[in-house]
C-alpha positions, -999 to +999 in steps of 0.1 A: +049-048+036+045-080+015+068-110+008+089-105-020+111-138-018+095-162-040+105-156-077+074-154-101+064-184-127+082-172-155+071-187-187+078-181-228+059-188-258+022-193-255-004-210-240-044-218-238-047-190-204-057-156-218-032-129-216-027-099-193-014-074-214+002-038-206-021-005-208-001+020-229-018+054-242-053+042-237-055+008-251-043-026-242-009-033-252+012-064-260+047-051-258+072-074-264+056-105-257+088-124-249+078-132-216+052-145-190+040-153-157+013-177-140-019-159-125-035-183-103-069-190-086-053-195-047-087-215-041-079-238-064-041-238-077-050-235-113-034-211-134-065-185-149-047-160-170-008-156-179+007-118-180+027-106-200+064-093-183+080-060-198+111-057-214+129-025-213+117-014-248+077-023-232+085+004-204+102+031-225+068+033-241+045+033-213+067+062-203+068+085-234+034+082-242+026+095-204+056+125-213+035+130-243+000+133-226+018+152-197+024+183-215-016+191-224-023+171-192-005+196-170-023+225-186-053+209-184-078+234-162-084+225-126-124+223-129-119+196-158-096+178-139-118+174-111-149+164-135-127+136-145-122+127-113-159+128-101-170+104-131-143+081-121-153+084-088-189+073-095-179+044-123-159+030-099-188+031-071-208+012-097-180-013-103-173-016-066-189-059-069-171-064-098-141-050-087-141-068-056-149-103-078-116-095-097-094-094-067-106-123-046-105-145-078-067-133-079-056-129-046-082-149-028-092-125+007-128-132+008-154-106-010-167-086+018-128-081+024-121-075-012-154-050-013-141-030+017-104-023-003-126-013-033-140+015-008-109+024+010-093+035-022-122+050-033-116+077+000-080+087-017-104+090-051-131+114-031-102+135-013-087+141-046-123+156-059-113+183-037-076+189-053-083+223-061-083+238-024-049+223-017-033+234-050-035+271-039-008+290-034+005+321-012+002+361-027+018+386-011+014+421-021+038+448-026+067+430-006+090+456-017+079+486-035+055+480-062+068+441-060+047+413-054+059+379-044+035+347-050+037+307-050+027+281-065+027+241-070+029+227-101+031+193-112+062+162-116+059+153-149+056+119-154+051+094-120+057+056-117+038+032-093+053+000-081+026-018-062+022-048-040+001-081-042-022-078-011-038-050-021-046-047-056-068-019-059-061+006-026-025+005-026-019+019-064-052+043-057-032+056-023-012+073-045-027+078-087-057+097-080-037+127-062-006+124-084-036+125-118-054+153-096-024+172-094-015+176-132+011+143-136+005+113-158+013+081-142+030+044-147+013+019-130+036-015-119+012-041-104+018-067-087+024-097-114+005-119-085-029-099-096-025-079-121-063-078-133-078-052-109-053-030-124-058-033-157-100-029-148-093+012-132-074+019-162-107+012-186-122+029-159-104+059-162-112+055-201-145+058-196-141+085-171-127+107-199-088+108-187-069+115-218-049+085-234-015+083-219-024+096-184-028+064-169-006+037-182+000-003-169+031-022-171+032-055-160+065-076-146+094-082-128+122-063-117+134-057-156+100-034-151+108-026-116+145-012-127+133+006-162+112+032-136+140+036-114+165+042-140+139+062-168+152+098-169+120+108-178+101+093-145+107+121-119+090+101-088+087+069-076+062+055-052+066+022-035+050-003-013+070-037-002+090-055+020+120-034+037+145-047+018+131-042-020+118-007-007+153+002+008+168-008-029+142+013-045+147+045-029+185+039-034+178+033-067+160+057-072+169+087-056+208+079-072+189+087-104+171+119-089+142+110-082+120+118-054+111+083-041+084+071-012+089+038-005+069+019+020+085-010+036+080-037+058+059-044+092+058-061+125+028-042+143+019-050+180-009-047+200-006-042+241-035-055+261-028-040+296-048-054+326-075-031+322-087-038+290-122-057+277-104-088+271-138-098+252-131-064+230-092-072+226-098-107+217-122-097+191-094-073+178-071-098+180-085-125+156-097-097+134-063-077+128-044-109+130-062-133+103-083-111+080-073-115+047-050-141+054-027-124+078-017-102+043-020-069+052+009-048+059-014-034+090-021-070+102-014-077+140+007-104+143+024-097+177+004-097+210+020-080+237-002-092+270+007-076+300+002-105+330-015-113+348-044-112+317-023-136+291-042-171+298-071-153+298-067-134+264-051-168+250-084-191+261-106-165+249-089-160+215-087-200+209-126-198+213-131-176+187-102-189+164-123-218+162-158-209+151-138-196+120-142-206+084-115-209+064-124-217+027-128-201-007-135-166-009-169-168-028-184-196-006-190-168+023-159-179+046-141-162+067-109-164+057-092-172+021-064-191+010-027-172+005-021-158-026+004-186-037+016-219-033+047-205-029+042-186-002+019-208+016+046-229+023+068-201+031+045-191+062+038-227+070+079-234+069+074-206+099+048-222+120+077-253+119+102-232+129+080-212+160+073-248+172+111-262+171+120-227+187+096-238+216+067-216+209+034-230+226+017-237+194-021-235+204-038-236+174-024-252+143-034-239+114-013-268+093-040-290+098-070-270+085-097-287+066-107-259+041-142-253+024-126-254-009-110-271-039-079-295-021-054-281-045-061-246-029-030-225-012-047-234+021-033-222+056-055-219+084-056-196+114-024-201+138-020-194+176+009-190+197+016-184+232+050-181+250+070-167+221+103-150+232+115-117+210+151-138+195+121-164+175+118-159+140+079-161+141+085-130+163+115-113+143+103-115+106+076-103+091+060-134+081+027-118+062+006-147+068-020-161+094+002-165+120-007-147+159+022-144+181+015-139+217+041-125+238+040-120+277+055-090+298+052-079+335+044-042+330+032-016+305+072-003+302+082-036+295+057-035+266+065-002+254+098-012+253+095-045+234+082-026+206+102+007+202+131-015+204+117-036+171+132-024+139+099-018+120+076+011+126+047+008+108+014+005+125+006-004+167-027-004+188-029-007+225-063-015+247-071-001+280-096+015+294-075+040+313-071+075+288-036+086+311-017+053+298-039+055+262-022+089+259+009+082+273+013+054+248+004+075+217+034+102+226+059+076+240+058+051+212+079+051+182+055+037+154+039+059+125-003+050+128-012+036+166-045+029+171-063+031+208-088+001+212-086+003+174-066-028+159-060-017+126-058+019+125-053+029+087-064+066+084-088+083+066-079+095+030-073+132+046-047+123+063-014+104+055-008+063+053+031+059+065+053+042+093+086+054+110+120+034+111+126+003+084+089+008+077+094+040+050+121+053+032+116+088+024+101+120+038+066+118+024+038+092+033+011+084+012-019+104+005-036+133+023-017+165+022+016+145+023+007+131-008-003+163-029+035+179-014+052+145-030+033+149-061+040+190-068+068+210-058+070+250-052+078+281-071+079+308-059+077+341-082+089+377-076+072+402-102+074+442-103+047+458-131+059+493-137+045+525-149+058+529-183+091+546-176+127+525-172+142+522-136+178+528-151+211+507-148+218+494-116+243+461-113+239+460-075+225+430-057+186+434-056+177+454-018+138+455-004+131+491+002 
């Protein structure tokens, strides 16, 4: 779900930028210190903070001091796990501004955007208040004489979190407050791009009364990435990234037995058939496809117009495109910068390539004059029309502000188009006819689809996950589907007697 090609500013020794140390057993950590990388402001292309990159000594730590609080964490009760939970719950409400201040000054989406992450993850936080309810188990009585047979979920052990840049905060809280709720201790691997918002739950979850070594923070590359794969001790991986890094991660990690979700790339679509509010879908449009920067693994970047309504739905989205702001995310704009320089080129080397393919390109967002510091990782908004399914800008997932618009001559053509693409992640289609709405949600091949809903992330309750090269694994995140990835079954036979012995008997156990 996010770009993973650019290689981090890796630095030694010191420097005048404070540090963004590891979390280990309750307390800010400096681990090896050997190595660092570059935070940056993406509104202004200075460096703010440096972070400190694990070794494998750094993550053999993190996880023995979460084995260590695991075994009085796992037998902690159910009622004081769920009063931890609430007071984390309501500290980070409180926190919810300051929170959001954190991630825009890292990853640069605007605030408002940044504020409504903050409460998105907070959801996962409130459906794990309720843990309790979906930790009970079956009872059956007397299934053979006098014999009663009864199961239960209990808990992983210790849990490690590898988490992307674009979302800071909710991805790493799809997945920690259920795996905490459900009696594991947890390993947290940020994204080096923004490592601060991290680092701000765990003295959250210090305040909150979680016992040291529950939550823990390692900060890195793929020397961190690779110590949670390989630890024997980690029994479960979660994962959110682009397909390739999340198809070597569940490799990885399920060749060293672990259970491993890993949530991989996207290319979602939207279908406008000719029956749709164009006003409505063109609204949609601009908003899945350039909110926070195109850097959302639910972003729409591929328009599927059904004709005759395409020049329409093209005119009406160039008007709107253009009453954007594009600026820093404190200044009340729109839309932010990307999260590096690095990758802002990346993108913009794709808006090259979509125009040398022959791509109509009807809004360049190359040219953009941003409200904000010059030196700023600055792309704007970017339209095309006439793009043909073998173009790159149509192909790749290019996680950036860049709306592809691609025409078809019927609803089957459309359908097609996108069960034949590789990536299953999210879809959305607008109509107003409810026989081709439901048609489309049995008939397409994507994990969430949204009907005249452009981004259609679910609710905490239920489960965050795509089909094909977007997931590798049987368990999406969250909901129910989390609390299954996070426990595993037991089931226990048990016969009380009266005080007398049954007798020898080597035969093979019969019901009667």
């Amino acid at each position: 779900m996010t770009s993973t090609a650019e290689k981090p500013d890796v630095t030694t020794g010191t420097a005048e930028a404070p540090v963004v140390h590891h979390w280990i057993a309750g307390a800010p950590a400096e681990g090896s210190g050997r190595r660092f990388g570059d935070v940056y402001d993406p509104a202004t292309g200075e460096v703010t903070k440096r972070v400190a990159f694990a070794e494998p000594s750094d993550v053999d730590e993190a996880v023995a001091a979460a084995k260590r609080a695991f075994a009085t964490w796992r037998e902690t009760s159910l009622a004081r796990r769920t009063q931890i939970l609430f007071a984390f719950r309501e500290l980070l409400n409180a926190s919810r501004d300051e929170l959001a201040a954190i991630i825009t000054a890292e990853h640069g989406k605007v605030l408002s955007d940044a504020a409504g992450e903050v409460m998105r993850g907070q959801e996962v936080v409130e459906f794990a208040c309720g843990i309790p309810h979906l930790l009970k188990g079956g009872f059956s009585e007397n299934s053979s004489t006098k014999v009663d047979v009864y199961s239960i979920r209990q808990p992983l052990g210790v849990v490690g979190i590898i988490s992307p840049f674009n979302f800071p905060a909710m991805v790493p809280m799809w997945f920690f407050p259920v795996a905490i709720a459900c009696g594991n201790t947890v390993v947290v691997k940020p994204s080096e791009k923004d490592p601060s918002a991290t680092m701000f739950v765990a003295e959250l979850w210090k305040r909150a009364g979680l016992p040291d070594g529950v939550f823990n923070v390692v900060h890195g590359d793929k020397v961190a990435v690779d110590g949670l794969l390989d630890h024997p001790d980690v029994k479960s991986i979660s994962f959110v990234g682009s397909t390739p890094i999340a198809k070597y991660v569940y490799e990885r990690g399920t060749a060293a037995g672990k259970r491993v979700q890993a949530l991989g790339g996207a290319k979602n679509h939207m279908l406008v058939l000719p029956d749709a509010d164009l006003d409505l879908a063109a609204d949609a449009a601009v908003n899945a496809g350039f909110g926070s920067a195109g850097e959302r693994c639910m972003a729409i970047s591929a328009l599927v117009a059904v004709e005759p309504v395409a020049d329409e739905l093209i005119a009406k989205i160039k008007e709107r495109v253009a009453t954007l702001r594009t600026g820093d995310g404190r200044r009340g704009c729109d839309m932010g910068p990307l999260v590096t320089g690095a990758h802002r080129d990346k993108v913009r080397s794709y808006v090259d390539a979509g125009e040398a393919a022959g791509a109509e390109l009807v809004v360049d967002g190359r040219t953009v004059q941003p409200d904000g510091e010059a030196a700023g990782f600055w792309l704007g908004p970017t339209l095309f029309d006439k793009v043909r399914p073998d173009m790159s800008i149509y192909t790749d997932e290019i996680f950036g502000p860049v709306l592809s618009l691609v025409r078809v001559g019927s609803y089957q053509e459309g359908l097609d188009l996108i069960n034949a693409n590789p990536y299953g992640n999210g879809t959305a289609i607008f109509t107003n006819d409810g026989g081709a709405a439901r048609r489309f949600q049995n008939e397409v091949e994507v994990g969430m689809v949204g009907i005249n809903v452009p981004i259609p992330v679910p609710v905490a309750y239920y489960s965050f996950g795509g089909w094909k090269a977007s997931l590798f694994g049987d368990n999406h995140a969250h909901g129910t589907e989390g609390v299954q990835f996070f426990t595993r079954g037991k089931v226990v036979t048990g016969r009380w007697l009266d005080p007398s012995h049954g007798g020898l008997n080597l035969g093979f156990p019969q019901n009667a």
